[in-house]
C-alpha positions in Angstrom: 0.0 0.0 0.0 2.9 2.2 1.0 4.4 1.8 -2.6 1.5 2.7 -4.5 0.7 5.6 -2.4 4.5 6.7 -3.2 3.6 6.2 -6.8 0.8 7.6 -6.8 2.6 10.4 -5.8 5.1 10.6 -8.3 2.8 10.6 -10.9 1.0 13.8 -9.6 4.1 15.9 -8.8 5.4 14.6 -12.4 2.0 15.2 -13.8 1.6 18.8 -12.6 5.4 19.9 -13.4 4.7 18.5 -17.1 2.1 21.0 -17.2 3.9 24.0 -15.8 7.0 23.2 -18.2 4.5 23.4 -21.3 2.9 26.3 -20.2 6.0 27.9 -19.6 7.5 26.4 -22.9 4.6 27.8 -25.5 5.0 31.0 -23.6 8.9 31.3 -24.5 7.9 30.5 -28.0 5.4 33.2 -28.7 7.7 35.4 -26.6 10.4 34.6 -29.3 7.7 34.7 -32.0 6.9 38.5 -31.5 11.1 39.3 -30.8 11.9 37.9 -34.3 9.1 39.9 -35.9 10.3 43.3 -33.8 13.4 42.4 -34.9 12.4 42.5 -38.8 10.6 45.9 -37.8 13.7 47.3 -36.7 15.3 45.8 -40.1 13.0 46.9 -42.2 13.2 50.6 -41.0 17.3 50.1 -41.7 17.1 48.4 -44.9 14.7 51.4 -46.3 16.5 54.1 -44.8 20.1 52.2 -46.5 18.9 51.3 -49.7 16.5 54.6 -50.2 13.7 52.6 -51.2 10.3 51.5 -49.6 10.7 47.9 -47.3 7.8 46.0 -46.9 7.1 44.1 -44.2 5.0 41.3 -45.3 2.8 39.1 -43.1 1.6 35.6 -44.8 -1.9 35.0 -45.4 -1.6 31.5 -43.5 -1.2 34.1 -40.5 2.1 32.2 -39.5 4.8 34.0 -41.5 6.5 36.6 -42.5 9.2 38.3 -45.0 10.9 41.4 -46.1 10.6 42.6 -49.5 11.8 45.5 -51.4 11.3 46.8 -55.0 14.6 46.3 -57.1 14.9 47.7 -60.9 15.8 44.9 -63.0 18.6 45.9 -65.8 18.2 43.0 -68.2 13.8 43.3 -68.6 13.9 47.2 -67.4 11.1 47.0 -64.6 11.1 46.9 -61.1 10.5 43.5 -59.5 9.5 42.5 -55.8 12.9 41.2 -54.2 12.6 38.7 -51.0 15.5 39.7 -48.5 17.3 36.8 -47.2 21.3 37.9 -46.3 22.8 37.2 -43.1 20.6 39.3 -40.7 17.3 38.2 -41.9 15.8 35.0 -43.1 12.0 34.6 -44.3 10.5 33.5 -40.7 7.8 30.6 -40.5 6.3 30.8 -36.6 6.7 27.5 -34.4 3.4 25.3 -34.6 0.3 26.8 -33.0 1.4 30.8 -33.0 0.0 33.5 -35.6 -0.7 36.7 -35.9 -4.2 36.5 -34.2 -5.1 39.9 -35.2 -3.8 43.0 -37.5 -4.3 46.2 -37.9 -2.8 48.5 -40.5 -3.9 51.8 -41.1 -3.1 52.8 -44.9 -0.6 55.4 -45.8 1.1 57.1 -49.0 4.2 54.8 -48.2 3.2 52.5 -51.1 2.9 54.9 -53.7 0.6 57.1 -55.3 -0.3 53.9 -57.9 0.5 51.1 -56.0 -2.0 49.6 -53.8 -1.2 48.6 -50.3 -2.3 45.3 -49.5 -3.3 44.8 -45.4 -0.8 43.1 -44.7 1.8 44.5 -45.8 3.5 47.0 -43.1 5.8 49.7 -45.3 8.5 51.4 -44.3 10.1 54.3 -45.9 13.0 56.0 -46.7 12.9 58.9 -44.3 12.1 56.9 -41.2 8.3 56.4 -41.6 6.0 53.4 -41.2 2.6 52.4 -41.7 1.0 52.3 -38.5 0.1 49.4 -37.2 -1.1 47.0 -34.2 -0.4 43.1 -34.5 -1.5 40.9 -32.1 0.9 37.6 -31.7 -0.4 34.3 -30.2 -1.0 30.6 -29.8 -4.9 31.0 -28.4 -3.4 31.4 -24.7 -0.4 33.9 -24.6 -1.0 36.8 -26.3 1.9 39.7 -27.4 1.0 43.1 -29.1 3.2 44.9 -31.1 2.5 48.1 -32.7 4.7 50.5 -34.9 4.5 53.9 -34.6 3.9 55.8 -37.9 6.7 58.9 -37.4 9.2 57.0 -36.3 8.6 52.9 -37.5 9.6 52.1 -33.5 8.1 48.9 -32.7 7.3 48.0 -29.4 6.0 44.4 -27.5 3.6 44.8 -24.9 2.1 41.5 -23.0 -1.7 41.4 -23.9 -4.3 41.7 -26.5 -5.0 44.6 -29.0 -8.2 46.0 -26.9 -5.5 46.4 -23.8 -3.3 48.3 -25.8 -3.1 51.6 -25.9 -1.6 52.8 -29.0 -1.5 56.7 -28.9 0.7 59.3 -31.5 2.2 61.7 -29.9 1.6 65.5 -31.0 5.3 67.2 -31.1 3.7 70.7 -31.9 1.4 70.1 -28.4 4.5 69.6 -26.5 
């Protein structure tokens, strides 16, 4: 009887810690999610403001990816083309099982072009320093990570909680 109780109890301290680890795991994982997505903000902003063209930020309609694309003039057909980044800071980025971007929202802006459309998921940063602003909620149904990106300045900031929680405010230099 002794034995089994001692098993008994094994199994329930194991049981429980299992739980705790996984929680604590898929939490890591969208944490790490929504870093390498700041992380292709910040990139973006750097790449447009380098190469003195519009980057675009684009989110994947599967809601669990994302790449960085520029516009490139091709010599040999004489048209621009869309160009997928991949060098050694930045890799097109497929989110671990479970996590997506569980909600977006991008307000439109002249970044795109006066005769290019742009699409709703696409987050464009510009030459001087600009960004479409935006609010892009990153989960697996449980954790949840906002990040926004200001419009003047394309700063992107991770905040724990959903998009109703956040508040995303501009700030009026001339009120200052």
């Amino acid at each position: 009887m002794e034995m089994l109780l001692a098993v008994v109890l094994i199994v329930l301290i194991a049981g429980v810690g299992g739980g705790v680890c996984l929680k604590a795991y898929k939490k890591m994982m969208v944490e790490k999610s929504t870093r390498d997505f700041v992380l292709a903000a910040k990139y973006a902003r750097a790449i447009a403001i380098e190469r003195q063209c519009p980057c675009k930020l684009e989110l994947g309609s599967s809601g669990g990816n994302f790449i960085l694309t520029i516009e490139q003039f091709n010599e040999q057909t004489e048209q621009t083309e869309r160009v997928i980044l991949r060098d050694a800071y930045f890799k097109p980025v497929e989110f671990a099982d479970g996590i997506k971007f569980e909600k977006i929202q991008i307000e439109s802006s002249d970044l795109a072009g006066p005769d290019k459309q742009q699409q709703q998921s696409d987050i464009v940063f510009s030459p001087d320093g600009r960004a479409s602003a935006a609010v892009v909620q990153i989960g697996d149904g449980q954790n949840h990570i906002t990040v926004s990106i200001q419009a003047a300045t394309a700063k992107a900031m991770a905040q724990a909680g959903i998009v109703e929680h956040i508040e995303n405010k501009t700030i009026d230099l001339d009120e200052l």
